[in-house]
C-alpha positions as CSV (number, residue, x, y, z in Angstrom):
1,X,-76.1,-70.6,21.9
2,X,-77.7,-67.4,23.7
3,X,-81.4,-67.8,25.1
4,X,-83.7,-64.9,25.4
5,X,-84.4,-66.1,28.7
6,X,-80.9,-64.8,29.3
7,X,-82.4,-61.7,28.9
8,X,-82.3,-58.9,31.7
9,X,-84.1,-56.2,31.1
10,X,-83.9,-53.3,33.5
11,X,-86.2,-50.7,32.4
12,X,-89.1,-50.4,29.9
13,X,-92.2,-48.4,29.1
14,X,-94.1,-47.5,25.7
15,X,-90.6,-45.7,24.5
16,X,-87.6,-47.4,25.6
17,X,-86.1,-50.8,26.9
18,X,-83.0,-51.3,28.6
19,X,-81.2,-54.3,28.9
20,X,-78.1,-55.3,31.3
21,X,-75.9,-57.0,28.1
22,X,-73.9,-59.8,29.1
23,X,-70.4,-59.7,27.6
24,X,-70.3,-61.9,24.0
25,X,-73.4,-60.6,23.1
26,X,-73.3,-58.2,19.7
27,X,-75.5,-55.0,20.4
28,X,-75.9,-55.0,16.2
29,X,-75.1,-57.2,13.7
30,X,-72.1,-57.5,12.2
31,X,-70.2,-59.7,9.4
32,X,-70.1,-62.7,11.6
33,X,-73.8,-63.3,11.0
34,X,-74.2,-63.8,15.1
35,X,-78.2,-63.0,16.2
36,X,-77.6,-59.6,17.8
37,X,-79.1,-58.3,21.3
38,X,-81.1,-56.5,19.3
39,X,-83.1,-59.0,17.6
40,X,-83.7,-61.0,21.1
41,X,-85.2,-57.7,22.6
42,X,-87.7,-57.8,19.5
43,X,-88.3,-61.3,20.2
44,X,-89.0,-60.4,24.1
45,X,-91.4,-57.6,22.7
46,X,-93.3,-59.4,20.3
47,X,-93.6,-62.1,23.0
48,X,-94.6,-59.9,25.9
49,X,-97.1,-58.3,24.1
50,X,-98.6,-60.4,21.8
51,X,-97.4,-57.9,18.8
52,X,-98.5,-59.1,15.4
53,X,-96.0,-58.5,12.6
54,X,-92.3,-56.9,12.7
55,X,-91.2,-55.0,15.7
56,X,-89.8,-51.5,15.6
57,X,-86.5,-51.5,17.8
58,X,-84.5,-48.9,17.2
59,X,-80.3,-49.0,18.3
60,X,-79.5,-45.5,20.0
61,X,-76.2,-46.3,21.3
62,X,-73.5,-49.6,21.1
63,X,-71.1,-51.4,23.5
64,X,-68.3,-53.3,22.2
65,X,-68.8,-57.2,21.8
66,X,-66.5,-57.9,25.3
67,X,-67.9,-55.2,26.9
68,X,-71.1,-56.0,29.5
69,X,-73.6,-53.1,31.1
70,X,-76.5,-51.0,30.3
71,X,-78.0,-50.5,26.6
72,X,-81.1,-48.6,26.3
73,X,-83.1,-49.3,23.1
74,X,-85.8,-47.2,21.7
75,X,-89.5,-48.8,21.4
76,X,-90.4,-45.9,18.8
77,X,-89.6,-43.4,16.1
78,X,-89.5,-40.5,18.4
79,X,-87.8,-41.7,20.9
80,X,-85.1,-42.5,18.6
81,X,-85.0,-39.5,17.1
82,X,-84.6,-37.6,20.5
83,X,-82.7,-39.7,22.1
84,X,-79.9,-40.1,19.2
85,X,-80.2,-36.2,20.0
86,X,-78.9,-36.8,23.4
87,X,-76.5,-38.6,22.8
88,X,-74.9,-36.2,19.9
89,X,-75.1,-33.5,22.1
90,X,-73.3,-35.1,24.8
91,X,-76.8,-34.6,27.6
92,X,-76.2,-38.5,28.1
93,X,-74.0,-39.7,31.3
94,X,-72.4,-43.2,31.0
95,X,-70.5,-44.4,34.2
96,X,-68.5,-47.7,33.8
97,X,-66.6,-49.6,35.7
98,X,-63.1,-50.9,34.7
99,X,-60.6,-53.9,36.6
100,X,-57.1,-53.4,35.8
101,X,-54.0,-54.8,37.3
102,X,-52.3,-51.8,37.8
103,X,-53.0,-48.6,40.1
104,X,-53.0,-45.3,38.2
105,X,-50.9,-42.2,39.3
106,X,-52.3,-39.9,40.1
107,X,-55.6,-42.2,41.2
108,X,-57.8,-39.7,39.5
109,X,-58.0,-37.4,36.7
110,X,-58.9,-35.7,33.3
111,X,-57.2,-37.8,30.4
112,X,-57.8,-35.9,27.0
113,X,-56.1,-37.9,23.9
114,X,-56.7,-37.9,19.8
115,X,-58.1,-41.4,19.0
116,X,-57.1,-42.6,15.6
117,X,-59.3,-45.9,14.2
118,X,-57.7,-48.3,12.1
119,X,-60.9,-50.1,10.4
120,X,-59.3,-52.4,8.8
121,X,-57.8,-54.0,11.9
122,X,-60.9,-52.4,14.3
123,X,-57.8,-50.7,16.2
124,X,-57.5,-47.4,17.9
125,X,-54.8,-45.7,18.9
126,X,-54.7,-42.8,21.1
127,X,-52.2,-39.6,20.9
128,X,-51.4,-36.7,22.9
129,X,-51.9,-34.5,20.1
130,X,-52.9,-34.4,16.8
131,X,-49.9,-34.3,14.1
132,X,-49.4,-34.5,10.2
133,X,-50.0,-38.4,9.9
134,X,-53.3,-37.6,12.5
135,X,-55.0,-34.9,11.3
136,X,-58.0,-37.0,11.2
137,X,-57.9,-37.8,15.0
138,X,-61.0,-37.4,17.3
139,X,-60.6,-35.5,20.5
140,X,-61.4,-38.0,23.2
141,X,-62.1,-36.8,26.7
142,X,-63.3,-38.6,29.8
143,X,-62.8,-38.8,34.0
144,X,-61.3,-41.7,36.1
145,X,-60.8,-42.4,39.6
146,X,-59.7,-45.1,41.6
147,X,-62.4,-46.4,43.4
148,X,-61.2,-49.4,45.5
149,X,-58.3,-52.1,45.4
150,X,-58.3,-55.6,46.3
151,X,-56.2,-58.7,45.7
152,X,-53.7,-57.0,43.0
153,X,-56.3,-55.3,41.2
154,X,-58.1,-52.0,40.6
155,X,-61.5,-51.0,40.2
156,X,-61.7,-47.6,38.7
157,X,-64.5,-45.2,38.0
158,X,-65.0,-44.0,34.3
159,X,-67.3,-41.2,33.4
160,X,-67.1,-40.3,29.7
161,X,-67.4,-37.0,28.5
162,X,-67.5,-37.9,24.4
163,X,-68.1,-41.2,23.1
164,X,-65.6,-42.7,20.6
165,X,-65.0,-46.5,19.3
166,X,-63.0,-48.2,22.2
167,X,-62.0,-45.3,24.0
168,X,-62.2,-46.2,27.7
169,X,-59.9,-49.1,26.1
170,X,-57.3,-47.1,24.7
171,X,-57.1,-44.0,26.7
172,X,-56.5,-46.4,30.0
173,X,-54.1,-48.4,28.1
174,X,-52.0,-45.4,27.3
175,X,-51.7,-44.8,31.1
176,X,-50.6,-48.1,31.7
177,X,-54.0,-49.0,33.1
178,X,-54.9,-52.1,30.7
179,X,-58.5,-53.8,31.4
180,X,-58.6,-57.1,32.8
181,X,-58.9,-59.7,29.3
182,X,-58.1,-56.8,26.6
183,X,-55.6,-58.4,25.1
184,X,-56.4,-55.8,22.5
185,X,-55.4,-53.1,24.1
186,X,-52.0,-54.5,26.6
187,X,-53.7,-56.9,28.9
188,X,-50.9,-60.1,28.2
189,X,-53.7,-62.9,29.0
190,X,-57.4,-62.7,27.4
191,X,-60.1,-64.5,30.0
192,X,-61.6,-67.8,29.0
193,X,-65.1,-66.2,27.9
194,X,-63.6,-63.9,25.4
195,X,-64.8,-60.9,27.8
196,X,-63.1,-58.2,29.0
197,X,-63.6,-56.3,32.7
198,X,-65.7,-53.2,31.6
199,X,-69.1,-52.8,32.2
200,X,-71.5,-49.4,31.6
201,X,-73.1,-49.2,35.4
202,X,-75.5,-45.8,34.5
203,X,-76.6,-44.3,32.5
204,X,-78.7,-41.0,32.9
205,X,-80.4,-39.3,30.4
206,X,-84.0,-37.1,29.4
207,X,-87.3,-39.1,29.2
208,X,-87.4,-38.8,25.2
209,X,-91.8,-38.0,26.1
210,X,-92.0,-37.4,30.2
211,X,-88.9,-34.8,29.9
212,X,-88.1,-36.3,33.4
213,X,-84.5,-38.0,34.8
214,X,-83.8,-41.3,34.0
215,X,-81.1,-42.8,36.0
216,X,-80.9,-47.0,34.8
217,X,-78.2,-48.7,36.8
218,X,-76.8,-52.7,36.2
219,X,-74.6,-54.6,38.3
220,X,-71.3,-56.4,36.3
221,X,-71.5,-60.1,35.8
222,X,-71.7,-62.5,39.0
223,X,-68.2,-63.1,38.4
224,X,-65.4,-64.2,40.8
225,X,-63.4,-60.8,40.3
226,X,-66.3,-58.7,39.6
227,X,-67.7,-60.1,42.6
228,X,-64.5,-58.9,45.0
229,X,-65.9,-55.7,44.7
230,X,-69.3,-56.5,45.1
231,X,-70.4,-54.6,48.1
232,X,-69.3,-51.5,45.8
233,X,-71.9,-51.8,43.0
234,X,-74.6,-50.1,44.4
């Protein structure tokens, strides 16, 4: 049972909120009927500030359910507007940080595959390039580099350049880089909380109003493995 005390919010003003979401937590609803982040940050609103009636939240952006890090929400129409913007026109940088088993070679690089998303199954697979039976692939492109490694495991640096369902997932899998949990996606054992080792560390985008940087920056969970890297995640 979640607890909006749980809640850590990192940033807020009269046009956005952002949250640090702990892995489990569902950004939206979905068919499983589970109370969303989304719904606790109206509830934290409507608290706060004594707001009578519904609560305008709008969702600008998603991480997947395992996944744990920075999600910004917008507090108002314009704000969503602009900032769904942004992110379509790829002005918003996202930074995560991924723990996987094994080193990549090289320990840095451009990886640039077609992702293909089974719905049915909620599966994507990646490609190196787009054939008869993938015409309807999505060009997926982001950054990596190994940033430090410690006890038989990597912590790597992910910057994305487009944003597509489970990408940082798949395209590190297709390396050989599987994330710490994913059973999903070629890690053999899933950890005990259902959570994988991905977290969105910053993002930076345009004040949708001020027109002025905003840089919003949350540490991974206090977590034994997360936690080997600590001195890192600043």
């Amino acid at each position: 049972m979640l607890d909006i005390r749980d809640l850590q919010v990192v940033y807020e003003d009269n046009h956005l909120i952002a949250v640090n979401k702990p892995a489990g937590w569902l950004v939206q609803g979905d068919i499983t009927g589970d109370t969303p982040l989304s719904e606790y940050v109206k509830t934290y609103i409507k608290l706060r500030y004594k707001k009578p009636g519904a609560v305008f939240l709008g969702v600008i952006h998603r991480l997947d359910r395992p996944v744990s890090g920075t999600v910004v929400f917008a507090r108002t129409s314009k704000a969503l507007t602009r900032m769904n913007k942004q992110f379509q026109d790829r002005k918003v940088k996202k930074t995560y940080w991924a723990i996987s088993p094994n080193r990549p070679n090289p320990i840095e690089g451009r990886l640039t595959h077609y992702l293909l998303k089974d719905k049915e199954r909620n599966v994507t697979s990646a490609y190196d390039q787009i054939g008869r039976r993938t015409a309807n692939a999505k060009k997926a492109v982001l950054d990596y580099k190994l940033i430090s490694s410690m006890g038989g495991h990597h912590l790597l640096e992910v910057n994305l350049i487009t944003g597509r369902p489970h990408q940082i997932r798949v395209q590190l899998s297709k390396i050989g880089c599987s994330i710490r949990g994913d059973i999903k996606y070629g890690h053999p054992r899933a950890n005990r909380d259902g959570s994988i080792h991905l977290h969105c560390h910053k993002m930076t985008f345009e004040h949708p109003t001020k027109k002025e940087a905003v840089t919003i920056i949350t540490n991974p969970p206090d977590e034994q493995l997360w936690n080997q890297f600590g001195d890192i995640f600043v």
